[in-house]
N, C-alpha and C positions, 0 to 999 in steps of 0.2 A: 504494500500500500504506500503511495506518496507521503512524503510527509505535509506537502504544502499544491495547493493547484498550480500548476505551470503559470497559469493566468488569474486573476480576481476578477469580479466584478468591479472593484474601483481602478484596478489597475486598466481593465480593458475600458473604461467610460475615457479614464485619459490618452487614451491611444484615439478613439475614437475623436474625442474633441484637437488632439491636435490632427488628423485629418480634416479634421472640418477644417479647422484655422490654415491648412496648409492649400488643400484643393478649391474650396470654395472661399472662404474670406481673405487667401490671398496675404495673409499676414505677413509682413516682414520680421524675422526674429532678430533679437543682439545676440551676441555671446551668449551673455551671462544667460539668457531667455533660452536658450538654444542647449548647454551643455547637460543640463538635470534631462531633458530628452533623448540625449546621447547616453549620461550615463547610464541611464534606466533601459535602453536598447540594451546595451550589454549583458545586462545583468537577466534580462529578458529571455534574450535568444540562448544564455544556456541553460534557464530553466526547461527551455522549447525541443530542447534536442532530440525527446525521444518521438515528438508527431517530425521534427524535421530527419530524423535519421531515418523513417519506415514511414514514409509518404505512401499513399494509398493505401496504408493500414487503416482498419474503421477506429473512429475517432472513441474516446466516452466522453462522456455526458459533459464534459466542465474544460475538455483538450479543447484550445484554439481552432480555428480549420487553419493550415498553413498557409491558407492566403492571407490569412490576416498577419503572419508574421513578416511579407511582405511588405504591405502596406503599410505596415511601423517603420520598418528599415527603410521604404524609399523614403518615407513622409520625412524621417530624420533627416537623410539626405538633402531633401529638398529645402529644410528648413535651413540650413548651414546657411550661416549670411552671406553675401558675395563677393566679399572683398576674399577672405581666405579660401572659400568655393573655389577660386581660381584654379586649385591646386589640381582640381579633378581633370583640368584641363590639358594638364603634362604627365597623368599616367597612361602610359600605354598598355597596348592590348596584348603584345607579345612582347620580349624583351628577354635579354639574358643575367642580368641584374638583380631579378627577384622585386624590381619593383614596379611589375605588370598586373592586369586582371587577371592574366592566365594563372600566375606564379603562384598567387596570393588565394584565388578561388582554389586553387588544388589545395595547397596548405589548410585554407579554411576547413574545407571539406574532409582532411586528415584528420583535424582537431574534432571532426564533429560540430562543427559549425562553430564551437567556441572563439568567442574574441578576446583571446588572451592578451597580456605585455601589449598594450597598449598605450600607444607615447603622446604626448599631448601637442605636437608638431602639428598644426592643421594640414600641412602634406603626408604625412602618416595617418592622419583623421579620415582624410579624404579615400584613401589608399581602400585604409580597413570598411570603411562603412560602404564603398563601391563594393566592395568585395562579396560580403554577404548579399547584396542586393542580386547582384549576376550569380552567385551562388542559387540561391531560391528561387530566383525565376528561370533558369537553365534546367532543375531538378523538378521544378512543376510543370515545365513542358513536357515532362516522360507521363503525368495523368491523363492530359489529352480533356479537358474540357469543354471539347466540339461537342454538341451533341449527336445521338444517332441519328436520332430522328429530328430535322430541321424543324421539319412541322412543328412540331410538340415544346420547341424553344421558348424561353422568357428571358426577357432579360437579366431579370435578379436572378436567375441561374448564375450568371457571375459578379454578385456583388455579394460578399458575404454579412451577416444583420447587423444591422445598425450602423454600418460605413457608410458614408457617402459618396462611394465610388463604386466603380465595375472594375475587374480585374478582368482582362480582356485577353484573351488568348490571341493573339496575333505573331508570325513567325516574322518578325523584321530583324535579320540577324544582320541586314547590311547597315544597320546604323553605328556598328561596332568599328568605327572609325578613328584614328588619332588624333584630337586633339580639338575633339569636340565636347560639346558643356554637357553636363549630368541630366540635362531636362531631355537630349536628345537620346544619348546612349547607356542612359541607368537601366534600362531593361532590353532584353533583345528576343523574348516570346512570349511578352505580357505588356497591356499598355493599362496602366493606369487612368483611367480616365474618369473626372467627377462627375457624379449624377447633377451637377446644375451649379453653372458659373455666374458668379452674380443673382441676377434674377432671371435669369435664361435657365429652362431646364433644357437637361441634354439627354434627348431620347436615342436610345441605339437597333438600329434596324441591321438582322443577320443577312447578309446575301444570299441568296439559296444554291446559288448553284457558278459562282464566279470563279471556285475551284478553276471549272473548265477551262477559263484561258490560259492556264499554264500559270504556277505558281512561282515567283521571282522573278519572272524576266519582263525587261520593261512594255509599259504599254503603249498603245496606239489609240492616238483622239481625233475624232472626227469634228471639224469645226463647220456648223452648216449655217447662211442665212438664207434671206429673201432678196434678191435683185427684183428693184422697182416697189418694193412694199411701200406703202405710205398707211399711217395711224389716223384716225379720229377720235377725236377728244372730246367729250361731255364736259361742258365747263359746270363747278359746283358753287355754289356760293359766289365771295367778293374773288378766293383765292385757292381752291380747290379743280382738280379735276381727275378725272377718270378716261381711261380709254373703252368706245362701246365696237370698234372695228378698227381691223388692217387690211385693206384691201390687197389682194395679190391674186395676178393672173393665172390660171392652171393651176393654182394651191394644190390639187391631186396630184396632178402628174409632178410639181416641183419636189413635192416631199417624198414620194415615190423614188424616183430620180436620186435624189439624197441616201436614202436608207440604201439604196442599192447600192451605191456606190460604197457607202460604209462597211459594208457586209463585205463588200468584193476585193477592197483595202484591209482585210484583217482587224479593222476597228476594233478596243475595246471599250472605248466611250464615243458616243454621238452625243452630242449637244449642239441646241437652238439660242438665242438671243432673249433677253429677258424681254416682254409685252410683243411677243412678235407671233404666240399660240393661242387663238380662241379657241371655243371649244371643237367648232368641226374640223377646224385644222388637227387638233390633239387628236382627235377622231380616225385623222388619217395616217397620222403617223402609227397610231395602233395597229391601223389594219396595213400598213405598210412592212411594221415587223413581224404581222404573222407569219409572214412568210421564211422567215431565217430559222430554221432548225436547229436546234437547240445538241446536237450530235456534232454538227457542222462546225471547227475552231473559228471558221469564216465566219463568227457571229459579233456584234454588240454583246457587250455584257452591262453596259449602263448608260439610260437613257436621260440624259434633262430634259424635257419636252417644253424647250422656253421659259414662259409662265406667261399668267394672264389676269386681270383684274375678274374676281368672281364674287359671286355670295356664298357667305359660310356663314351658319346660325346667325342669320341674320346680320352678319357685318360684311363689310368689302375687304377681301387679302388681293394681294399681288401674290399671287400662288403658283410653285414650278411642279411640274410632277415625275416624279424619278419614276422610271421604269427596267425591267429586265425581262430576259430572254425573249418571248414574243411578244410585245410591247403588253405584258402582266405589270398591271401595278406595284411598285415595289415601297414607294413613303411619297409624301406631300411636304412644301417645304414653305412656309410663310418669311414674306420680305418683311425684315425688322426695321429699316431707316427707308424716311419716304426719300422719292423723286423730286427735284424741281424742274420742270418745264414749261418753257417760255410765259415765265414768272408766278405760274401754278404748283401747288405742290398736290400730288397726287393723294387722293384720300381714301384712306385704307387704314384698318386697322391693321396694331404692329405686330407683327408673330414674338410670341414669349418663348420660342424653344429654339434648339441646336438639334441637327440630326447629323448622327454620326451611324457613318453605314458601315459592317465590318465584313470584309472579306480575308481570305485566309494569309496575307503576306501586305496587306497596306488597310489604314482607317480613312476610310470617305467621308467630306462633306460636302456640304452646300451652299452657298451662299449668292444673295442676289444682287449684285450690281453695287450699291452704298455700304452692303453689310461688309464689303471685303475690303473696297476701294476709300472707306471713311478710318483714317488710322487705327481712332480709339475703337472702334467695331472690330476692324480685321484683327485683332490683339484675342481675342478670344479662339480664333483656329490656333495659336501657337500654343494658347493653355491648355487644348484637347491633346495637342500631340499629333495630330492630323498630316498623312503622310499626300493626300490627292486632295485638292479644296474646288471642286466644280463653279465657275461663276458667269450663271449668264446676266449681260448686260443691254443697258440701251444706254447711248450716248454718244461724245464724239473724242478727237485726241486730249483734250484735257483729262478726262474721264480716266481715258488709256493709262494715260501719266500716271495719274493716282495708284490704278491696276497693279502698273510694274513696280511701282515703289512699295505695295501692300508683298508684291508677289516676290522679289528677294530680299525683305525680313522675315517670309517665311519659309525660306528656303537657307538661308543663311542660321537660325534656330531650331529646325526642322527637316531639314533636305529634303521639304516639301514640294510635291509638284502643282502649280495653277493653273488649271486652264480657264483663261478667259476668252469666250463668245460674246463680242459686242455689236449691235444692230447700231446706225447712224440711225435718227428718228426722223422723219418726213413727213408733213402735212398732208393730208388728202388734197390733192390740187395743185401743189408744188413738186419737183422732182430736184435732184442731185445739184450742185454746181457741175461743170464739166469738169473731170479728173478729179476729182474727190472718192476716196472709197466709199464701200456700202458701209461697212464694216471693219474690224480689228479684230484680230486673234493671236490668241501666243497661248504656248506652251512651257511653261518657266517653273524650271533652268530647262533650257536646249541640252540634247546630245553631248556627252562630252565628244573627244578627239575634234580634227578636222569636220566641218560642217559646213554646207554652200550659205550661205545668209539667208534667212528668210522675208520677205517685208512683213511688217506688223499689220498694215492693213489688206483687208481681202476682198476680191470682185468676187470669185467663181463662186457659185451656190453651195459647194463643198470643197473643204480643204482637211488637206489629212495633217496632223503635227506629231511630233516626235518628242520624247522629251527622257531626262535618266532613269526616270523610273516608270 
């Protein structure tokens, strides 16, 4: 019989509340704030040794689940202030020195995860506490957390009670890169992600079947718009409006046209321009993807179907709708920051959530045109951890600008990929200047190696982009 429980009930309330303080309120710690959570890690994890020595052994009644000894270890890490943090940033992954992840995870793992002789050197701090962290999350990848049955999925399947996060089974082991920050590569088959940042909750949608495009290796985005599309605008009040139509020619046969092409380029993402899909148009791109066989690698595996000003319980969203395999609904995404257009701001209510879509080697989202390209918004994909951030738009090179500046700080924090689809907006009745694009799209970061330039803005109705991941 134990003499004492691994864990308390008080002791887990404070593991709990500093998750909360770490994922959702974003707390900054000092030292002194920071070190009683260090010690108490210690002293923790080898009380924990015998659920972390015999993982997948069934638990009893009062044993931790071991995800939760992760979440203490990264949350510690996380909280480390950032001036000495720095340190995490010159251990490396391999090394012959003994002061690697490799070196150190093997050792941990000798000791039995014990964190003994510990120096108070915040580059030794840094050392040890990465250590365990890639230790337990390397050892909980051999449980396998996928479910069997997709169907049958819930979310709190991976959020253990009373945390405010999901431990997310994800294989990103290429984040395991020298001399990158702990936010990027403290885990490399588990993403920590909180249930709700700020006042944003963050719903997590499982892919069903994204396996199929081949796991790690990079993908292919399909950037589509409308050549000659022009918008109408319902004007609201003194300074509101709404769009009630976009007129566009052959709408059938364009977006036909499109999906074809995507399919026959290998695409694994299509994406439209934000206000550029009413409903029949959605309509069509549905039954446009029915046709892509879901056997076929030659398929789409994620759809943004634009989005479009609609009614939901009674209010107006600017709403995109993700799709997969044969254009099956897969999540609905509400735009959080309104539009302004020729000196209206678009009126809608504002979506209060984040969706994060998981497939089995990268975390998806979404975001619509303001939410990504308005600083203090886009700052919330870097906190998700978000490896793909989907962004359809409307507007013009200004916009763009904003885009690429949202788009490598999150690739620069994240090795995150953005795709932005942005439509130029045009009145009913008016058309292009001459030599003006319809549109803007990128793929960011580009290709490494050698790569021919691309231009940022696009005429053809589909354009294929490349990107590193």
């Amino acid at each position: 019989m134990r003499a004492r429980a691994m864990v308390t009930p008080a002791e887990r309330k404070t593991w709990q509340k500093l998750a909360l303080d770490v994922l959702v309120e974003r707390r900054r710690f000092s030292e002194n704030a920071w070190l009683p959570h260090f010690t108490r890690l210690r002293k923790t994890i080898e009380r924990c040794r015998p659920v972390l020595d015999n993982l997948g052994a069934e638990l009893a009644k009062d044993d931790p689940d071991p995800r939760e000894v992760l979440i203490w270890a990264w949350c510690v890490l996380m909280a480390k202030p950032e001036n000495p943090a720095q340190y995490y940033l010159m251990i490396r992954e391999n090394s012959e020195d003994g002061r690697s992840f490799e070196e150190e995870v093997r050792a941990l793992r000798i000791r039995g995860y014990a964190m003994r002789g510990l120096e108070t050197s915040p580059e030794m701090q840094m050392l040890w506490l990465g250590a365990p962290v890639r230790a337990i999350d390397a050892d909980l990848a051999g449980l396998d957390y996928w479910p069997a049955e997709r169907a049958s999925w819930m979310a709190d399947h991976w959020s253990p009670t009373d945390y405010p996060c999901y431990v997310v089974p994800v294989d990103r082991n290429y984040r395991a890169e020298d001399g990158k920050d702990r936010r990027r590569r403290a885990t490399l088959y588990h993403a920590i992600v909180p249930r709700q940042v700020g006042d944003l909750a963050v719903e997590l949608v499982l892919h069903p079947d994204v396996d199929l495009a081949g796991n790690g290796r990079p993908w292919r985005y399909g950037s589509a718009i409308f050549d000659g599309m022009t918008i109408t605008a319902e004007h609201l009040d003194e300074d509101g409006f709404r769009l009630i139509d976009a007129p566009l020619a052959n709408e059938e046969a364009v977006v036909r046209d499109q999906v074809d092409q995507a399919i026959a380029t290998a695409s694994d993402v299509l994406s439209w321009p934000e206000l550029t899909v009413p409903r029949t148009r959605l309509g069509h791109i549905k039954d446009a993807l029915r046709g892509d066989p879901l056997a076929n690698r030659r398929r789409v595996a994620l759809t943004v179907a634009g989005s479009w000003h609609v009614e939901s319980d009674s209010a107006w969203v600017n709403r995109t709708e993700i799709l997969h395999g044969r254009g099956e609904p897969l999540a609905f995404y509400d735009k959080r920051r309104v539009y302004e257009y020729a000196g209206r701001y678009e009126r809608i209510a504002f979506g209060d959530r984040l969706l994060v879509i998981v497939t089995e080697d990268r975390l998806v989202s979404v975001a619509i045109c303001k939410d990504f390209c308005d600083d203090v918004a886009a700052k919330v994909y870097d906190w998700l951890g978000i490896d793909l951030v989907l962004v359809p738009s409307m507007g013009e090179a200004n916009t763009l600008a904003a885009h690429r500046r949202s788009a490598k700080a999150l690739q620069s924090s994240q090795g995150a990929v953005s795709l932005l689809v942005q439509q130029v907006p045009v009145p009913s009745g008016e058309s292009l200047a001459e030599g003006m694009p319809h549109a803007y799209s990128f793929a960011s970061p580009p290709p490494r190696g050698p790569v021919a330039p691309v231009p940022e803005s696009q005429s053809p109705a589909f354009r294929q982009l490349r990107a590193r991941r």
